[in-house]
C-alpha positions as CSV (number, residue, x, y, z in Angstrom):
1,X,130.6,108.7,93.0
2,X,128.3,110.1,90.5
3,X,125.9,107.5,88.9
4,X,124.6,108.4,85.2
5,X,121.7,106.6,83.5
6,X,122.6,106.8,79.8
7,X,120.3,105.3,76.9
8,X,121.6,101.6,75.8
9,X,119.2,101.7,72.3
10,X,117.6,103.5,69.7
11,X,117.9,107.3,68.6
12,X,119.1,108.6,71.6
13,X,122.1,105.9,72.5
14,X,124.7,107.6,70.3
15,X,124.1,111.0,70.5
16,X,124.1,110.7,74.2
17,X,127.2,109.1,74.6
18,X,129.1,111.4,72.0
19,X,128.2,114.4,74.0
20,X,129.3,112.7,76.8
21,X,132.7,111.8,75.3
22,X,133.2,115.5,74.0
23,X,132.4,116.3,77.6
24,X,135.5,114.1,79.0
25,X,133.8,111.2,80.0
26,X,134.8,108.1,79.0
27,X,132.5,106.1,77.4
28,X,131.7,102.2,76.3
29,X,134.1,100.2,73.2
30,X,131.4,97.2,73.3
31,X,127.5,97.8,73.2
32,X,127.0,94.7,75.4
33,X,128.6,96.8,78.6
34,X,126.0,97.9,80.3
35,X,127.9,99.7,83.5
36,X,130.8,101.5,83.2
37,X,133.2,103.4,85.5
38,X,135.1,106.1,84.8
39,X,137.4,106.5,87.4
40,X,139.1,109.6,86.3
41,X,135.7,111.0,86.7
42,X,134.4,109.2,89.5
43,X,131.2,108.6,87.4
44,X,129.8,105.2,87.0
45,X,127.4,105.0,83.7
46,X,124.9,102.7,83.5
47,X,123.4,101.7,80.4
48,X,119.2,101.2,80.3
49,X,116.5,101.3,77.8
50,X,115.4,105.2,77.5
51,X,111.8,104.3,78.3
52,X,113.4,103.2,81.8
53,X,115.8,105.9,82.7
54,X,113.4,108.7,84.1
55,X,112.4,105.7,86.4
56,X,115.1,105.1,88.0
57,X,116.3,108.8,88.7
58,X,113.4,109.5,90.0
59,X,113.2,106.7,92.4
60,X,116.9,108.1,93.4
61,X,118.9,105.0,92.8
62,X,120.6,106.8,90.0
63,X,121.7,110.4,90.2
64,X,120.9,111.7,86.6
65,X,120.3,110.3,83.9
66,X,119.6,111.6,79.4
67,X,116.6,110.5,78.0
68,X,113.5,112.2,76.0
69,X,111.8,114.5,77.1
70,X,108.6,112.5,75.6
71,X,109.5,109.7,77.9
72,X,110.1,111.5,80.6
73,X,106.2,112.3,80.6
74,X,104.9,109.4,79.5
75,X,106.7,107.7,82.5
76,X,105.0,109.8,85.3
77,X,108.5,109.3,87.2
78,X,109.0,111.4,90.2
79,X,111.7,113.2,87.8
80,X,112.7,116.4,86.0
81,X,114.5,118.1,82.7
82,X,117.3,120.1,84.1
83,X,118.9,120.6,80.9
84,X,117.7,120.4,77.3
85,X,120.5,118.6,75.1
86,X,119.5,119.8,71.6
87,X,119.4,116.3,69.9
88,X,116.5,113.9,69.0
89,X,114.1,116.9,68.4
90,X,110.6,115.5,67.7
91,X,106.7,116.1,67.6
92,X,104.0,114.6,68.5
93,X,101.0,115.1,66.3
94,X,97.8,113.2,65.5
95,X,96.8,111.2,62.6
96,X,93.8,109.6,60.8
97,X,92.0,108.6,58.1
98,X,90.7,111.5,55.2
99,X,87.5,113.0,56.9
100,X,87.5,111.4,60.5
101,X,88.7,114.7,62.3
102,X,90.2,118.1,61.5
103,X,90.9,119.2,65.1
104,X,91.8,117.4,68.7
105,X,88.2,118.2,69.9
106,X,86.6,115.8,67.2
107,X,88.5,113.1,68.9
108,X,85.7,113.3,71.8
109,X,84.0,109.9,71.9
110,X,86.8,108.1,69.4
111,X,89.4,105.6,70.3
112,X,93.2,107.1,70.0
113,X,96.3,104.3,69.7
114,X,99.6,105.7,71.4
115,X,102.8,104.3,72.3
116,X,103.0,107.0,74.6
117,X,99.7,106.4,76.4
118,X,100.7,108.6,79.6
119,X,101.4,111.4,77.2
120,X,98.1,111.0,75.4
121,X,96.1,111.0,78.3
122,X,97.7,113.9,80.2
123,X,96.4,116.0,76.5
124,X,93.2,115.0,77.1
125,X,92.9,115.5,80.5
126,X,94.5,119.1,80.1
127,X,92.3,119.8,77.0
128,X,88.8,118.4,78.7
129,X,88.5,115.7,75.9
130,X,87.1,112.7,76.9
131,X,88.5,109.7,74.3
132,X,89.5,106.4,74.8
133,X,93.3,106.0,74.9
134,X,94.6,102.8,73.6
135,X,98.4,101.9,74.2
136,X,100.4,99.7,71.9
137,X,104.3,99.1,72.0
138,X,105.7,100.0,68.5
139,X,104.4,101.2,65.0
140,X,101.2,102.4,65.8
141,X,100.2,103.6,62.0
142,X,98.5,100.4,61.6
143,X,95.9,99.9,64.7
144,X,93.4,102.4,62.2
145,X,93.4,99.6,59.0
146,X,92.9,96.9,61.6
147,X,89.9,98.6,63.6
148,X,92.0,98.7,66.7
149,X,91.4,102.7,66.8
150,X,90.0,105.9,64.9
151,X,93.3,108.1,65.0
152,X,96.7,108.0,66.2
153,X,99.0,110.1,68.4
154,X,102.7,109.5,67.4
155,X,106.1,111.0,66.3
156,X,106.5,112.5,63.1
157,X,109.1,113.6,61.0
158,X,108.2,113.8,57.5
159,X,104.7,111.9,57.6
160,X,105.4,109.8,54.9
161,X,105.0,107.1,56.5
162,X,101.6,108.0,57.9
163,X,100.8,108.5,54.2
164,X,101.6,105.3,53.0
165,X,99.2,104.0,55.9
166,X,96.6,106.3,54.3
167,X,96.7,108.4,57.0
168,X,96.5,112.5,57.0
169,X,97.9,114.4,60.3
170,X,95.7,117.1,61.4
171,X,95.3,119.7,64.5
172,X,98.1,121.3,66.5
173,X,101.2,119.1,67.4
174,X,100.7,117.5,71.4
175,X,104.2,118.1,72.4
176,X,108.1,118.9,70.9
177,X,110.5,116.6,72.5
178,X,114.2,116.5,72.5
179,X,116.9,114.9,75.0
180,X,117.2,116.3,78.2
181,X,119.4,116.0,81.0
182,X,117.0,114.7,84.4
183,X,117.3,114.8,88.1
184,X,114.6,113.3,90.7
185,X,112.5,116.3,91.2
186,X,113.5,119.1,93.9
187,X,116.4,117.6,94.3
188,X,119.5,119.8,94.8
189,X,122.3,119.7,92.8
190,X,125.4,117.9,94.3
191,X,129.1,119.7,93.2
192,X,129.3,116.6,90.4
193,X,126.1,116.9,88.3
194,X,127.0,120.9,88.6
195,X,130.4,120.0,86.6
196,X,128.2,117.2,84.8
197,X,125.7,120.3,83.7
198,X,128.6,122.8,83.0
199,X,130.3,120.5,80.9
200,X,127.8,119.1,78.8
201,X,126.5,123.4,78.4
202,X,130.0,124.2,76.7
203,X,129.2,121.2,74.6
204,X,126.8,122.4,73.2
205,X,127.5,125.9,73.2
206,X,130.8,124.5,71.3
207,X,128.5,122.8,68.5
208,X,126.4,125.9,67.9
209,X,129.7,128.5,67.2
210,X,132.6,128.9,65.7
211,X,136.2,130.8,66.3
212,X,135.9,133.6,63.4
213,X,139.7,135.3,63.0
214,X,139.9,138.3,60.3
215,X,142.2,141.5,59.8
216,X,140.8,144.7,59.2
217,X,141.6,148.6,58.9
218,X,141.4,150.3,61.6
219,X,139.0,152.4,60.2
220,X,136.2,149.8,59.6
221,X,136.5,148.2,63.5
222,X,133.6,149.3,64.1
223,X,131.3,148.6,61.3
224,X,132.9,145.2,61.8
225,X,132.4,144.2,64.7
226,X,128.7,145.1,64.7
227,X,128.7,141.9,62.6
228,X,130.7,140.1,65.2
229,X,129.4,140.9,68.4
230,X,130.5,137.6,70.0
231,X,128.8,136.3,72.8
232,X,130.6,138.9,75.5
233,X,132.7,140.6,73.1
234,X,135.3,140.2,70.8
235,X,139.0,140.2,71.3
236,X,140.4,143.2,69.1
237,X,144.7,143.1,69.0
238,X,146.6,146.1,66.9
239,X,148.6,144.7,63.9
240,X,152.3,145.0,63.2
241,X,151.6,146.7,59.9
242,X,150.4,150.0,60.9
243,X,146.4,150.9,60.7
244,X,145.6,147.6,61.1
245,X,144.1,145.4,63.6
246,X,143.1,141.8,64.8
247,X,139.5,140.8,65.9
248,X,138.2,137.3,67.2
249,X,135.0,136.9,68.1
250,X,132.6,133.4,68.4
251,X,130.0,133.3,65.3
252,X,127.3,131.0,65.2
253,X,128.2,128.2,62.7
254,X,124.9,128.0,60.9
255,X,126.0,131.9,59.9
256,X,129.5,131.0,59.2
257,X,129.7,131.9,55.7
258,X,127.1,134.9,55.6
259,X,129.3,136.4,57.9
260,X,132.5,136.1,56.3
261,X,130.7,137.8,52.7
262,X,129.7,140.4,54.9
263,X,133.4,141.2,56.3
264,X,134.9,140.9,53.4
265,X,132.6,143.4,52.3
266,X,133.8,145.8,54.9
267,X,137.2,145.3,54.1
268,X,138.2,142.4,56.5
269,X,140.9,139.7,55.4
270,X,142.7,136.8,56.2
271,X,139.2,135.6,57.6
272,X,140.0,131.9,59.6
273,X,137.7,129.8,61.0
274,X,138.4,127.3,64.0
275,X,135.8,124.7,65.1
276,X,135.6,125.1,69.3
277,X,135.7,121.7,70.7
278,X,134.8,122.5,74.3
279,X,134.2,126.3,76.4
280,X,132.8,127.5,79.4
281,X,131.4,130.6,79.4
């Protein structure tokens, strides 16, 4: 039975458990399960707050389990990313008020408010800056206005609300984060989570292309499929109407439309696009 740690809250609860679904697992109806089997599968899911999850697959009660990568390192769990998911992208950068620093060095000496203390203090150690780490739970944009710290170290998206806090980011971003797949670390890979990792791969390979379809002279092939390389190589099928022939090939969807001008173009029609639910490749 394969045992799955899968986020219960926040950003990374939905996501995770629509990839999972697209994947063929079946997944919760009610938010107040919090273990689930699957016996088709033979997975059981078990439902935890993200900040928790690297914890317990590294301590090998669980087998696996999707969290952030950013909380992953700010655990100091015994775990590791095997596979990068592609959602909840964020970065880390720092924040004070106008004038108090312009790089990570000028930090030396000041007092930094985290909710990702373990993060923070891995930086520092790695950079040879010696500042005073202070770790809150929660909105963090605050602890400068109330003298708790000098700067900050949290996510940003946009910064507004760092602005509104009248706060300015500066210096190089700390980390990138995004949801990753873990295991405890050196652990080997039992048949399941191989499947798990396989599965959840054509997922996202399946989100990032499309099925493009077209008909085009035989005379243009060429020049065509040098825009439609495909990931191995297309599929190219004569025509019943003489000098003609069929090509399929997987695009990548942000490209979608650029392609099809492009073909046209050349001389390509009856251009189709199919969404791919699931591969393997």
């Amino acid at each position: 039975m394969l045992r799955i740690a899968v986020p219960n809250k926040g950003s990374l609860s939905e996501p995770a458990s629509q990839m999972l679904v697209e994947a063929g697992y079946r997944q919760r109806s009610d938010s107040r399960e919090l273990v689930l089997l699957d016996d088709e599968n033979e997975t059981e899911f078990f439902f935890l707050r993200p900040r928790d999850i690297a914890i317990y697959v590294g301590s090998g009660q669980l087998d696996v389990g999707i969290t952030g990568e950013d909380l992953l390192l700010d655990s100091g769990a015994n775990a590791e990313a095997i596979l990068p998911l592609g959602f909840a992208r964020s970065t880390f950068r720092f924040a004070a008020a106008p004038g108090t620093a312009a790089t990570a060095a000028d930090l030396a000496g000041k007092r930094v408010a985290t909710a990702y203390p373990g993060v923070l203090a891995d930086y520092f150690a790695r950079a040879g800056i010696a500042a005073e780490v202070i770790a809150l739970d929660g909105a963090v944009e605050t602890s400068v206005r109330l003298g708790v710290a000098d700067a900050i170290a949290d996510v940003v998206s946009t910064g507004t609300t760092l602005r509104n806090a009248g706060l300015e980011i500066f210096g190089e971003p700390l980390l990138t984060s995004q949801a990753v797949l873990v295991q405890r670390r050196g652990t080997a890979q039992p048949a399941r989570v191989e499947q798990l990792v396989r599965r959840l791969q054509g997922v996202i390979i399946a989100r990032q292309y499309v099925l493009m379809d077209y008909d085009i002279p035989d005379e243009f092939v060429d020049k065509a499929l040098a825009l439609t390389p495909g990931i191995e190589s297309p599929t190219v099928s004569p025509l019943a109407k003489p000098g003609w022939s069929a090509v399929r090939s997987m695009v990548k969807r942000r490209e979608t439309n650029a392609v099809m001008d492009e073909l046209w173009e050349v001389g390509a029609r009856a251009i189709l696009v199919t969404d791919i639910h699931a591969c393997r490749l």
